[in-house]
N, CA, C and O of each residue as an XYZ file, in Angstrom:
884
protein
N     152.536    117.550     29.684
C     153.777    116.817     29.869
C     154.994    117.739     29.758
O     156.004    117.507     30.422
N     154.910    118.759     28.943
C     156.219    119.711     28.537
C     156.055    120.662     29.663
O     157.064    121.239     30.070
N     154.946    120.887     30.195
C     154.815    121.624     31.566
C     155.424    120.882     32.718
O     156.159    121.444     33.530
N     155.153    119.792     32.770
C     155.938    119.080     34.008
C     157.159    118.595     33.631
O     157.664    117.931     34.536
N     157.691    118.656     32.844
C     159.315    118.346     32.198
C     160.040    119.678     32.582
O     161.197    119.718     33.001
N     159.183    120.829     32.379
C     160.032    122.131     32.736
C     160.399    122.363     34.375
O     161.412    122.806     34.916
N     159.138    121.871     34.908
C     158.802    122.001     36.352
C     159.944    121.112     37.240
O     160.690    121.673     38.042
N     159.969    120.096     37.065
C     161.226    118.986     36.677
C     162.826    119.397     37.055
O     163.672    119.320     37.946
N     162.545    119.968     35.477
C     163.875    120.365     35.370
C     164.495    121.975     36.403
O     165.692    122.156     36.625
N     163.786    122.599     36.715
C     163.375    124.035     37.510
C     163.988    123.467     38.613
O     165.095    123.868     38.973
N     163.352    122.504     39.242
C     163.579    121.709     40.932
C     164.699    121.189     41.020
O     165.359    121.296     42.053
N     165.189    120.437     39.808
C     166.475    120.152     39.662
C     167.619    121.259     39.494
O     168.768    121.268     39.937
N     167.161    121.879     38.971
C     168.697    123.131     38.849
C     168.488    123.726     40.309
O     169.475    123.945     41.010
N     166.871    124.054     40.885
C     167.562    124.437     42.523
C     167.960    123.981     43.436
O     168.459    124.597     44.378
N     167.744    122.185     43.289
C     168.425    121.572     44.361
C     169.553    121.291     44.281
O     170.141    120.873     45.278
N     170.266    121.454     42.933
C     171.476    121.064     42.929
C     172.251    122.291     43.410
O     173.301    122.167     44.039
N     171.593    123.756     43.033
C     172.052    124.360     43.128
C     172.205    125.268     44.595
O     173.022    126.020     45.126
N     171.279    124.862     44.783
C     171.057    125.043     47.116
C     172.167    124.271     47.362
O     173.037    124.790     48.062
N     172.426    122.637     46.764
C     173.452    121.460     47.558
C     175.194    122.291     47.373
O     176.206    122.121     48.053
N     174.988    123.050     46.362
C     176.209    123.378     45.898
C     176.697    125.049     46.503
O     177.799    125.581     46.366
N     175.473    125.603     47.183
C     175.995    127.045     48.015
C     176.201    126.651     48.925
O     176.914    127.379     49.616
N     175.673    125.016     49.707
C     176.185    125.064     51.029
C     177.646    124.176     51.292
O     178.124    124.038     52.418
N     178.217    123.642     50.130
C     179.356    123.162     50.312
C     180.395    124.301     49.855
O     181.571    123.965     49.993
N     180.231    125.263     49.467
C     181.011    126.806     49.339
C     180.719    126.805     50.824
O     181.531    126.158     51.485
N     179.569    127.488     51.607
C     179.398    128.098     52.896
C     180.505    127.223     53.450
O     181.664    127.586     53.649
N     179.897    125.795     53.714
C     180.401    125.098     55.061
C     182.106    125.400     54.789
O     182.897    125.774     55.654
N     182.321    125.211     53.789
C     183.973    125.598     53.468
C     184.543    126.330     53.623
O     185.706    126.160     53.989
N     183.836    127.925     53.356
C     184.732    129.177     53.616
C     184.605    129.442     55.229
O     185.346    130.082     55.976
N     183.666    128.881     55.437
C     182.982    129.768     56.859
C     184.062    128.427     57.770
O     183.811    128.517     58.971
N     184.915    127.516     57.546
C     185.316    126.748     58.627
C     186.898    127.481     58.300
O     187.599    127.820     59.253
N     187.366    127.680     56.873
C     188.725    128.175     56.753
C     188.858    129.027     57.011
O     189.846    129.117     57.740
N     188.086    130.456     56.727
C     188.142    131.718     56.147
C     188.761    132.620     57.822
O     189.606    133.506     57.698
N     188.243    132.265     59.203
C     188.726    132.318     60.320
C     189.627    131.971     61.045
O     190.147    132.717     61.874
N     190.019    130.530     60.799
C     191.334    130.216     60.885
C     192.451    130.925     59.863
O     193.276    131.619     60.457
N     192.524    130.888     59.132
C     193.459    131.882     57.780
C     193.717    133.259     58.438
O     194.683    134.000     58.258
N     192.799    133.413     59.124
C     192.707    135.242     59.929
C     193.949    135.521     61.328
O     194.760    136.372     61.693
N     193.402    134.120     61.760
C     194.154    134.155     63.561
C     195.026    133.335     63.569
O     195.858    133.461     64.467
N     195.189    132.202     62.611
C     196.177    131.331     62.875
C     197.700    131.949     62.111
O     198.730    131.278     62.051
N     197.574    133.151     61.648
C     199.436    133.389     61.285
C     199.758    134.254     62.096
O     200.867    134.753     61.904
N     198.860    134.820     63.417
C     199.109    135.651     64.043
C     199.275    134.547     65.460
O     200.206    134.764     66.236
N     198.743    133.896     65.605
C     199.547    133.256     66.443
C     200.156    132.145     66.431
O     200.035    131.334     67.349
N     201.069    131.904     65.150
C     202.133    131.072     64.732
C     203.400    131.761     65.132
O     204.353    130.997     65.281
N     203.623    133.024     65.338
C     204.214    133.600     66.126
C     204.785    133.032     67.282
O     205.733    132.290     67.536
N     203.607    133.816     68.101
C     203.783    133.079     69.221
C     204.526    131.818     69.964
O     205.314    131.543     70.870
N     203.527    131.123     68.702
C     204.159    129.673     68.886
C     205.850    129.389     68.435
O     206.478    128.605     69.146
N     206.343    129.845     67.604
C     207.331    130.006     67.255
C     208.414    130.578     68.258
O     209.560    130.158     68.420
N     207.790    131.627     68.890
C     208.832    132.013     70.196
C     208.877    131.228     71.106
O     209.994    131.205     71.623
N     207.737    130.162     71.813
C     207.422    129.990     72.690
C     208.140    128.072     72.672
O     208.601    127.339     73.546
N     207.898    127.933     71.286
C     208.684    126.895     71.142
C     210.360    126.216     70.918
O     210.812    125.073     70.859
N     210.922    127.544     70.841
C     211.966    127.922     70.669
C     212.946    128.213     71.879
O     214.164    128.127     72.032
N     211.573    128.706     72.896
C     212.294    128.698     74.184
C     212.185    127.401     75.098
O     212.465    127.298     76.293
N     211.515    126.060     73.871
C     211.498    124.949     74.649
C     210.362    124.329     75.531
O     210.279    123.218     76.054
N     209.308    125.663     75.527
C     208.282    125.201     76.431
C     207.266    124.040     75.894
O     206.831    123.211     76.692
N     206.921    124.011     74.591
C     206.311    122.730     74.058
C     207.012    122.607     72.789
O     207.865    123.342     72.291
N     206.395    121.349     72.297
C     207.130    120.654     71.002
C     205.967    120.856     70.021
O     204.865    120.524     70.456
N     206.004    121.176     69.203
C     205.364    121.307     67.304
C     204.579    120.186     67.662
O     203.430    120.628     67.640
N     204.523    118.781     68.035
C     203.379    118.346     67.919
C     202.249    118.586     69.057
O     201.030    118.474     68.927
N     202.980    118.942     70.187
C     201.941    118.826     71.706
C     201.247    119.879     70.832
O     200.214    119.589     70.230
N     201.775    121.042     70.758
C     201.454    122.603     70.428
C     199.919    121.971     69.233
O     198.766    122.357     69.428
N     200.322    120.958     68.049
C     199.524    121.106     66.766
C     198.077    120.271     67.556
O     196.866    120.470     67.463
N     198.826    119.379     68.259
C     197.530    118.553     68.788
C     196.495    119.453     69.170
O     195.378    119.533     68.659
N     197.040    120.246     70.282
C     196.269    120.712     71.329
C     195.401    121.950     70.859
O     194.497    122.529     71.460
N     196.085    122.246     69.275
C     195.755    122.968     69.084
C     193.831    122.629     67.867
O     192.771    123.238     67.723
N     194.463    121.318     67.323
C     193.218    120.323     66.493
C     192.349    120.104     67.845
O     191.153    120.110     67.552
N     192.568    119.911     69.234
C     191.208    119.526     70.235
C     190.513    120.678     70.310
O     189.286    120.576     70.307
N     191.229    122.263     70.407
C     190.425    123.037     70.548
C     189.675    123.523     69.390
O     189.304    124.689     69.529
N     189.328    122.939     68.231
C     188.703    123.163     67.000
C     187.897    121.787     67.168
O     187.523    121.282     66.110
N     187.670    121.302     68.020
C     186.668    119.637     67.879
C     185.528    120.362     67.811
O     184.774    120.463     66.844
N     185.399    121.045     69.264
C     183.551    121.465     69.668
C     183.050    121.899     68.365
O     182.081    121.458     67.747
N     183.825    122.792     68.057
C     183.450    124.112     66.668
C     183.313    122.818     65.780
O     182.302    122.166     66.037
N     183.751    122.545     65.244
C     183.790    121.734     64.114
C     182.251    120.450     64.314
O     181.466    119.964     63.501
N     182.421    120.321     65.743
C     181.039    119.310     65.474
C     180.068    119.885     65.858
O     179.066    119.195     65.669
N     179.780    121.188     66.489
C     178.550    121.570     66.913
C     177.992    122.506     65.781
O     176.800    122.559     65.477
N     178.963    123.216     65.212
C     178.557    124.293     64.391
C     177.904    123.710     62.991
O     177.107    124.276     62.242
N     178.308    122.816     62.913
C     177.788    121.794     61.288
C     176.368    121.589     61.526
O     175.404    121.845     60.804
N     176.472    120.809     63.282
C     175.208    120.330     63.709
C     173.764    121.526     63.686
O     172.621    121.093     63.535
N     173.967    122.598     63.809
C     173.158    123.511     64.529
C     172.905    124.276     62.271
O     172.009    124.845     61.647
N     174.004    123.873     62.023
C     173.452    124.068     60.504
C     172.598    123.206     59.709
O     171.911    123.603     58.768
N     172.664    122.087     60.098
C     171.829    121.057     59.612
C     170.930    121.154     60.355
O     169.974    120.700     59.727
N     170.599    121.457     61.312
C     169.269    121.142     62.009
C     168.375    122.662     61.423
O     167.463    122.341     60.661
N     168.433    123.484     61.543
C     167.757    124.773     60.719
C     167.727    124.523     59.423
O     166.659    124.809     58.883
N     169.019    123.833     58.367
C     168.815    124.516     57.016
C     168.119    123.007     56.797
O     167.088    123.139     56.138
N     168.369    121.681     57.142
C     167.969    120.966     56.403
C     166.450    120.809     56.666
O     165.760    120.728     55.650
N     165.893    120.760     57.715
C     164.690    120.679     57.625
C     163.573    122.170     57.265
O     162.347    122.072     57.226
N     164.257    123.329     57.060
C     163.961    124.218     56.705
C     163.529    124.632     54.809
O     162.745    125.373     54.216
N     164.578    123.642     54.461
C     163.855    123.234     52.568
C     163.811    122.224     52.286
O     164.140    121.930     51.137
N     163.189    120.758     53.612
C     162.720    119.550     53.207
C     162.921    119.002     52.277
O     162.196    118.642     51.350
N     165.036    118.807     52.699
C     165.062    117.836     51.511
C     164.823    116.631     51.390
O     164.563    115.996     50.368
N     164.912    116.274     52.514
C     163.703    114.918     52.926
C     163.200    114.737     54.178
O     163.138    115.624     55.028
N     162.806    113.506     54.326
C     161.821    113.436     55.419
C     162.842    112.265     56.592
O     162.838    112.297     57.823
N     163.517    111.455     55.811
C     164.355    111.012     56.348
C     165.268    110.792     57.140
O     166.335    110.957     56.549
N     165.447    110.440     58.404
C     165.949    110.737     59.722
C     167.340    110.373     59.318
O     168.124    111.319     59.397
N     167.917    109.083     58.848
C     168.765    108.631     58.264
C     169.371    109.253     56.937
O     170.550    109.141     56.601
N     168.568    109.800     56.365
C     169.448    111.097     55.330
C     169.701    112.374     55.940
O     170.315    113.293     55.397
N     169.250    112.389     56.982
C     169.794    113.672     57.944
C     170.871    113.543     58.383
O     171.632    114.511     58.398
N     171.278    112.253     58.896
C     172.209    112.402     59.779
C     173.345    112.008     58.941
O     174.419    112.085     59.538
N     173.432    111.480     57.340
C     174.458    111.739     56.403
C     174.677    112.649     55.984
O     175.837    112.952     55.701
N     173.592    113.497     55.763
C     174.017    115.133     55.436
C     174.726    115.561     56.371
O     175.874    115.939     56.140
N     174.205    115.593     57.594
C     175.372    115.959     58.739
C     176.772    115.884     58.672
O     177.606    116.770     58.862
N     176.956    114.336     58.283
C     178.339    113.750     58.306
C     178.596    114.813     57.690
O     178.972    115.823     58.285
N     178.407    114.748     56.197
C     178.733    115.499     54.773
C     179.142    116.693     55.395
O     180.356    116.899     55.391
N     178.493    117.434     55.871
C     178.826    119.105     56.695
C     180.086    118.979     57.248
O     181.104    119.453     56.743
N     180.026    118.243     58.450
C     180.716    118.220     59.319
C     182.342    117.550     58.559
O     183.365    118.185     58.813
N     182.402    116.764     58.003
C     183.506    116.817     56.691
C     184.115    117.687     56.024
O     185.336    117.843     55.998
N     183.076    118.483     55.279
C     183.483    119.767     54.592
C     184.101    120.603     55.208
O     185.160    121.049     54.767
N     183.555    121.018     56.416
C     184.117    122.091     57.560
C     184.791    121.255     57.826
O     185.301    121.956     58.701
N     185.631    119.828     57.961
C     186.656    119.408     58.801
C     188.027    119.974     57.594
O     189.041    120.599     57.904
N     187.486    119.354     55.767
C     188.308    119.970     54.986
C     188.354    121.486     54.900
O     189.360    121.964     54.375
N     187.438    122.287     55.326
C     188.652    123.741     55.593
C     188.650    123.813     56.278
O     188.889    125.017     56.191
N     188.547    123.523     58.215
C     189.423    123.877     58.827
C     191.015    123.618     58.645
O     191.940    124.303     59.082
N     191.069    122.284     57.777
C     192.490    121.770     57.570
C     193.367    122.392     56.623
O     194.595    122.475     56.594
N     192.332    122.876     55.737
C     192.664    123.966     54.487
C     193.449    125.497     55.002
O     194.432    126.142     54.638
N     192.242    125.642     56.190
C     193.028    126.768     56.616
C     194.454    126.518     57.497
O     195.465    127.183     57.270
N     194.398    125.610     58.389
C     195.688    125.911     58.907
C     196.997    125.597     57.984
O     198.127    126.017     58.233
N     196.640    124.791     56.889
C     197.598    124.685     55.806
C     197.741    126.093     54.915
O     198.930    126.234     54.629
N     197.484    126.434     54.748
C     197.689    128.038     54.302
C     198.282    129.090     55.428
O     199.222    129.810     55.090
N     197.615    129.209     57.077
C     198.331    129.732     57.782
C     199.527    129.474     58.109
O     200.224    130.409     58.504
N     200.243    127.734     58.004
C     201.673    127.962     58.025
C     202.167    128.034     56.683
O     203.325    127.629     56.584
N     201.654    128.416     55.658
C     202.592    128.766     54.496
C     202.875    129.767     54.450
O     203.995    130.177     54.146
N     201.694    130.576     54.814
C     202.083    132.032     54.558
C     201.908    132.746     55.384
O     200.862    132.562     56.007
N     202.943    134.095     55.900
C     203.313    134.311     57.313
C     202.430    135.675     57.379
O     202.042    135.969     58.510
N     202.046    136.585     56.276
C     201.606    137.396     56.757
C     199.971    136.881     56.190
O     199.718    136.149     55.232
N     198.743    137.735     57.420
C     197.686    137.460     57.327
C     196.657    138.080     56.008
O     195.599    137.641     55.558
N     197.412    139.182     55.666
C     197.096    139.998     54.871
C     197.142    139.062     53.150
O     196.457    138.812     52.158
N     198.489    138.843     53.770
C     198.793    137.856     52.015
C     197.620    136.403     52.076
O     197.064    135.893     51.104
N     197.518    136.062     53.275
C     196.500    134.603     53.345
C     195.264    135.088     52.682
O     194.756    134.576     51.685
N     194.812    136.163     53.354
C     193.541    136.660     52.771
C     193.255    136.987     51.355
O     192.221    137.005     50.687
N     194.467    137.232     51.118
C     194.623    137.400     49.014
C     194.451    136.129     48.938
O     193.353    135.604     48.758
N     195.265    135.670     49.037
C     195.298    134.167     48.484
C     194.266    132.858     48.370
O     194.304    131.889     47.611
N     193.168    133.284     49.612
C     191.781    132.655     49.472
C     191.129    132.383     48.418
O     190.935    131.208     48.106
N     190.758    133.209     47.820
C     189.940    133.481     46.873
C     190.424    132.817     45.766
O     189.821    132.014     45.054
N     191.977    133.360     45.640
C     192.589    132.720     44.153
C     192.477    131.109     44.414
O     192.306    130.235     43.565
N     192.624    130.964     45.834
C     192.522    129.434     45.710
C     191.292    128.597     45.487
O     191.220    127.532     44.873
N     190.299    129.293     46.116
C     188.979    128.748     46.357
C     188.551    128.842     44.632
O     188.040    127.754     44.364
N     188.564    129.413     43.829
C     188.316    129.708     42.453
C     187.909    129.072     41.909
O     186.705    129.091     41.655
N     189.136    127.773     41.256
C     189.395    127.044     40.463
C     188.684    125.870     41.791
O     187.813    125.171     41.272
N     188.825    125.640     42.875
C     187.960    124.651     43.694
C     186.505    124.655     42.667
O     185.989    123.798     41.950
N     186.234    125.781     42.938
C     184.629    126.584     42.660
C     184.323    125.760     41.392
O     183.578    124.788     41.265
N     185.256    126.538     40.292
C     185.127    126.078     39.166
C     184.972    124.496     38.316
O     184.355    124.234     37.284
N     185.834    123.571     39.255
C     186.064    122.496     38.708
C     185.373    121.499     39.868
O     186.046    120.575     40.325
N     184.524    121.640     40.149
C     183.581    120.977     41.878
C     182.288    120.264     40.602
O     181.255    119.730     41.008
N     182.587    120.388     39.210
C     181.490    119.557     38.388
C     179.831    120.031     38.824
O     178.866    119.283     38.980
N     179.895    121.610     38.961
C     178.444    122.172     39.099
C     178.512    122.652     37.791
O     177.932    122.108     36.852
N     179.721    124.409     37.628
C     179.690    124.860     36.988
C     180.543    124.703     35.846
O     180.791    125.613     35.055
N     181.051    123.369     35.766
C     181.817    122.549     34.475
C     181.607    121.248     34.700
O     181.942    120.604     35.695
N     180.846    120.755     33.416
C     180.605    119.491     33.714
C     182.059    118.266     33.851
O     182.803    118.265     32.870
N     182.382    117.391     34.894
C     183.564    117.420     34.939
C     184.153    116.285     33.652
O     185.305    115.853     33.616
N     183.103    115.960     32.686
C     183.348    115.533     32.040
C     184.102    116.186     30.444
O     184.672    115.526     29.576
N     183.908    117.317     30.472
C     184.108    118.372     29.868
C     185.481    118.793     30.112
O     185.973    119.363     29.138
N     186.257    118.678     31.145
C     187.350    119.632     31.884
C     188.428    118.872     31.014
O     188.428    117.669     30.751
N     189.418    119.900     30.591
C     190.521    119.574     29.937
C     191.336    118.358     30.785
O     191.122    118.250     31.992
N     192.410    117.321     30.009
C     193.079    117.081     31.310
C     194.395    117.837     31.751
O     194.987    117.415     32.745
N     194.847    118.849     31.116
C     196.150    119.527     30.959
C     195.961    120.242     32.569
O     196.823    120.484     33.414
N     194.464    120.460     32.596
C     193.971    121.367     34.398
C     192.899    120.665     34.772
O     192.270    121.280     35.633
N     192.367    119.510     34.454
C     191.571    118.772     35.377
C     191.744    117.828     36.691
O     190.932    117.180     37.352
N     193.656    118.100     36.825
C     193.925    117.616     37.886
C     193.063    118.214     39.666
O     192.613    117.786     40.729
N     193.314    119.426     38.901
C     192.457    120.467     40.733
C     191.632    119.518     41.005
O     191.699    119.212     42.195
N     190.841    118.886     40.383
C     189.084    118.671     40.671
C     189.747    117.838     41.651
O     189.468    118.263     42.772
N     190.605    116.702     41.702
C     191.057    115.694     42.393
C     191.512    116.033     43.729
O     191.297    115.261     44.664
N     192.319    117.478     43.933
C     192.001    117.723     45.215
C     191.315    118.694     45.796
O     191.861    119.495     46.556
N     190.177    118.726     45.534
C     189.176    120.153     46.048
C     188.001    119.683     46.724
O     187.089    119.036     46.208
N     188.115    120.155     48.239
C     186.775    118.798     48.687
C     185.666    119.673     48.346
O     184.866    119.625     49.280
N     185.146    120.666     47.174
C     184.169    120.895     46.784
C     183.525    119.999     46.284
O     182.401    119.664     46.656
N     184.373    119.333     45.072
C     184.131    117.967     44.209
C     183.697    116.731     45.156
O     182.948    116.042     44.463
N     183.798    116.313     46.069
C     183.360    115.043     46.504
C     182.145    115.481     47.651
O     181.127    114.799     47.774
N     182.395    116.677     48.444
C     181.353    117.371     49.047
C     180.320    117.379     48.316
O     179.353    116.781     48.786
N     180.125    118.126     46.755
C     179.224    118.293     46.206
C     178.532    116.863     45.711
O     177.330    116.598     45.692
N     179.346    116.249     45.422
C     178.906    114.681     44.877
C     178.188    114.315     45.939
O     176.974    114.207     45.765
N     178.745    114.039     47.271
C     178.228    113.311     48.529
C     177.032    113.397     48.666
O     176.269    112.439     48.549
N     176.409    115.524     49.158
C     175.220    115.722     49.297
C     174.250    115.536     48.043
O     173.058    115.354     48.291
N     174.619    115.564     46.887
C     173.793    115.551     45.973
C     173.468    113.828     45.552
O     172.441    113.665     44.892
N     173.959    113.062     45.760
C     173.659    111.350     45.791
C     173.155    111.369     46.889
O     172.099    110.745     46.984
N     173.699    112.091     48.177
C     172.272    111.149     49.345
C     170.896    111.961     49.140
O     169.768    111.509     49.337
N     171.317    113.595     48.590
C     169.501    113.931     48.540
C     168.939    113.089     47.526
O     168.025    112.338     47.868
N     169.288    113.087     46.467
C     168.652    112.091     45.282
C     168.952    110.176     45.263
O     168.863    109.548     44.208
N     169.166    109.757     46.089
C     169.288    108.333     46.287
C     167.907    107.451     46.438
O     167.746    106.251     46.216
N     166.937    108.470     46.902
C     165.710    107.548     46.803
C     164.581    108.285     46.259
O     163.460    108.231     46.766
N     164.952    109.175     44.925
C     163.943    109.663     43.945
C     164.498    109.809     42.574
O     165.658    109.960     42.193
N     163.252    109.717     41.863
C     163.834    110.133     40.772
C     164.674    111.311     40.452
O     164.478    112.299     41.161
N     165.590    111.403     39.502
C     166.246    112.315     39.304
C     166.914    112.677     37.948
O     166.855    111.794     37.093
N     167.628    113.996     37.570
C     168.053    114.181     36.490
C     169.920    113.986     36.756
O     170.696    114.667     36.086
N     170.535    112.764     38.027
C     172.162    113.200     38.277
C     172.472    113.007     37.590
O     173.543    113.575     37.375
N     171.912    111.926     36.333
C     173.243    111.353     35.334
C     173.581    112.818     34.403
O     174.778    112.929     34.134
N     172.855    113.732     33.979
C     173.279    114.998     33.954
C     174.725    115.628     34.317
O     175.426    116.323     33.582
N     175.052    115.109     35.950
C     176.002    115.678     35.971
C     177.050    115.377     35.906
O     177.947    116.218     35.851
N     177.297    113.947     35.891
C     178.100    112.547     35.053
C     179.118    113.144     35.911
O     180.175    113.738     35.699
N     178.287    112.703     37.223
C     179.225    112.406     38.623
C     180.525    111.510     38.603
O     180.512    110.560     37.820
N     181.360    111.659     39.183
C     182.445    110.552     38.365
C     182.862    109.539     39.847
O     183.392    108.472     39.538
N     182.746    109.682     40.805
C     182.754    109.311     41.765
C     181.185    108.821     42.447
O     180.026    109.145     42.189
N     181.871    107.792     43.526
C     180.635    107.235     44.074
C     180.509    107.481     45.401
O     181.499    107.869     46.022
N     179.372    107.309     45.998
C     179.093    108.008     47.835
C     180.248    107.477     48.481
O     181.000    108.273     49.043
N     180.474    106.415     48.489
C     181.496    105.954     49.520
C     182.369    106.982     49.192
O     182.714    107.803     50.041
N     182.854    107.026     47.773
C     184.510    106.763     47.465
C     184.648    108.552     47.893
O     185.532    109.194     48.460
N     183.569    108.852     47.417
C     183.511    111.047     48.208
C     183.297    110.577     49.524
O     182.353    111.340     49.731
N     183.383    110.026     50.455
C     183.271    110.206     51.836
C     184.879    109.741     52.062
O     185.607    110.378     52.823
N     185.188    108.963     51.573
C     186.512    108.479     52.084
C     187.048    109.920     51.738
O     187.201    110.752     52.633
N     187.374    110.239     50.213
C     188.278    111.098     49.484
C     187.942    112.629     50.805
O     188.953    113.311     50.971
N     186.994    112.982     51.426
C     186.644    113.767     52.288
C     187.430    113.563     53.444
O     188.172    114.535     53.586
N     187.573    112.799     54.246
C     188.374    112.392     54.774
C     190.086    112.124     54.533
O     190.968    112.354     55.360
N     190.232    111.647     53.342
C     191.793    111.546     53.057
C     192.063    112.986     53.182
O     192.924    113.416     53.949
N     191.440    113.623     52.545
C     191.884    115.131     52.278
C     191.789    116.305     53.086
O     192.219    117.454     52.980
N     191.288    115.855     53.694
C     191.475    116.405     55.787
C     192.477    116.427     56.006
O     193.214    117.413     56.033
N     192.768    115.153     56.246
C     194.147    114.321     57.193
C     195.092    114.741     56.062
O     196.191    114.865     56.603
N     195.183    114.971     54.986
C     196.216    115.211     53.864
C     196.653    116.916     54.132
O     197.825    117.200     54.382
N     195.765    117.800     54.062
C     196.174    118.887     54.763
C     196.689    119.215     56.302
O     197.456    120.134     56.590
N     196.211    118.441     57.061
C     196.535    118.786     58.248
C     197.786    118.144     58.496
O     198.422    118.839     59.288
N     198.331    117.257     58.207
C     199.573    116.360     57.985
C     200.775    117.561     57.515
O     201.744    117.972     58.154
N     200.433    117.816     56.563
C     200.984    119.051     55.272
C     201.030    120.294     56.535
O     202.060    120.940     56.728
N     199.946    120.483     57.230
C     200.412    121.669     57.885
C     201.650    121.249     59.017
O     202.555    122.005     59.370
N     201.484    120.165     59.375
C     202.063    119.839     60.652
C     203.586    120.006     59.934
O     204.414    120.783     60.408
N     203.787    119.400     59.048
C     205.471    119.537     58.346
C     205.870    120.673     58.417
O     206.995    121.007     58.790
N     204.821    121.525     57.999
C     205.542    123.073     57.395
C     205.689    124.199     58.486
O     206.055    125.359     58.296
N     205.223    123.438     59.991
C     205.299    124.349     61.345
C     206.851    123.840     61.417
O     207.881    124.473     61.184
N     206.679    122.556     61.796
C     207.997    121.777     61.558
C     209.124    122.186     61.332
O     210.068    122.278     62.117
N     209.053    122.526     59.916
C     209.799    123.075     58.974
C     210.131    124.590     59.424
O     211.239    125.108     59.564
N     209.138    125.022     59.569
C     209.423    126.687     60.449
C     209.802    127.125     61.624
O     209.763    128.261     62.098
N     210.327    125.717     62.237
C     211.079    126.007     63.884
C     212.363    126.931     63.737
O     213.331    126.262     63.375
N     212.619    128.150     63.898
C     213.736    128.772     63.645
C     213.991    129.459     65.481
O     213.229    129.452     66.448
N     215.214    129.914     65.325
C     216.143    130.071     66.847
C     215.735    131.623     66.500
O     216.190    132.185     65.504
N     215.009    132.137     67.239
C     214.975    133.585     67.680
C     215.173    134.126     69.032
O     214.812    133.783     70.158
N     215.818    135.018     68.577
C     216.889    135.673     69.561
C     215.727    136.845     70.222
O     216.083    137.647     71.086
């Protein structure tokens, strides 16, 4: 019995802990490229809008359609290799929520990133600034602090870091129809309410970026 309690517990720290490298991946790998190209051609846009040829929103739209394909194919082509590759289930219908889940995460950093590319103008400084930001995401996402534990003086981050509801999401639909050790991680949120909060916090950055292009329309000569 103390042999299969260990065995148990073993499966549990790697699945949580597989669910929790791929909501880092899907995250950096959707921002970490945009953060690169998008202050280099905010430029552009800045001259080009200045001379009147489009408006800050045609420009932001057109610029969210050409990130659709990427954003839904690239999630897709990750779930189809990784998930059935460490059988986290058998389930056709938990596949295609994990999907969602992906395809979410990468929607929150692509949005992450272009909110950082119009804050900050040089590419060099974005690229510092990743890391410091992603950090405390890292930290307070209730893997590697239980979030019950977290001070409240800095337990505000957890509230906006779609690590935290990413990580919740995939880890309730892999464990929703087995036994499990989640109350462990004294999840504080529920599937829905991390799918919505995934979503608010998309549209909450990308909103945020759209102001601060906005905001950066200046007359160059």
């Amino acid at each position: 019995m103390g042999q299969k309690s260990l065995t148990v517990t073993a499966n549990w720290h790697s699945v949580t802990g597989l669910l929790f490298f791929v909501c880092i991946t899907s995250l950096t790998t959707a921002m970490v490229p945009i953060t690169v190209v998008f202050p280099m051609e905010r430029m552009v846009f800045l001259k080009e809008e200045n001379s009147r040829l489009y408006s800050v929103g045609a420009y932001f739209l057109s610029r969210n359609a050409i990130e659709v394909p990427y954003l839904v194919v690239m999630p897709l082509l990750f779930s189809l290799i990784f998930y059935w590759m460490i059988k986290l289930s058998s389930s056709a219908r938990q596949f295609f929520i994990f999907y969602s889940i992906i395809f979410l995460i990468n929607l929150c950093g692509n949005s992450l990133g272009l909110l950082l590319g119009s804050l900050i103008t040089d590419a060099r400084s974005v690229s510092a600034v990743v890391p410091i930001l992603l950090l405390p995401f890292v930290l307070f996402s209730g893997f590697f602090k239980n979030s019950g534990n977290i001070p409240d003086w800095i337990g505000w981050i957890q509230y906006i870091s779609p690590l935290k509801y990413g990580f919740a999401a995939l880890t309730l639909n892999s464990m929703r129809y087995r036994d499990s050790m989640i109350s462990l991680l004294n999840i504080d949120v529920s599937f829905s309410t991390s799918i919505a909060l995934l979503v608010i916090l998309s549209l909450a950055y990308r909103l945020l970026s759209l102001l601060f292009l906005w905001m950066l329309r200046t007359r160059i000569n």
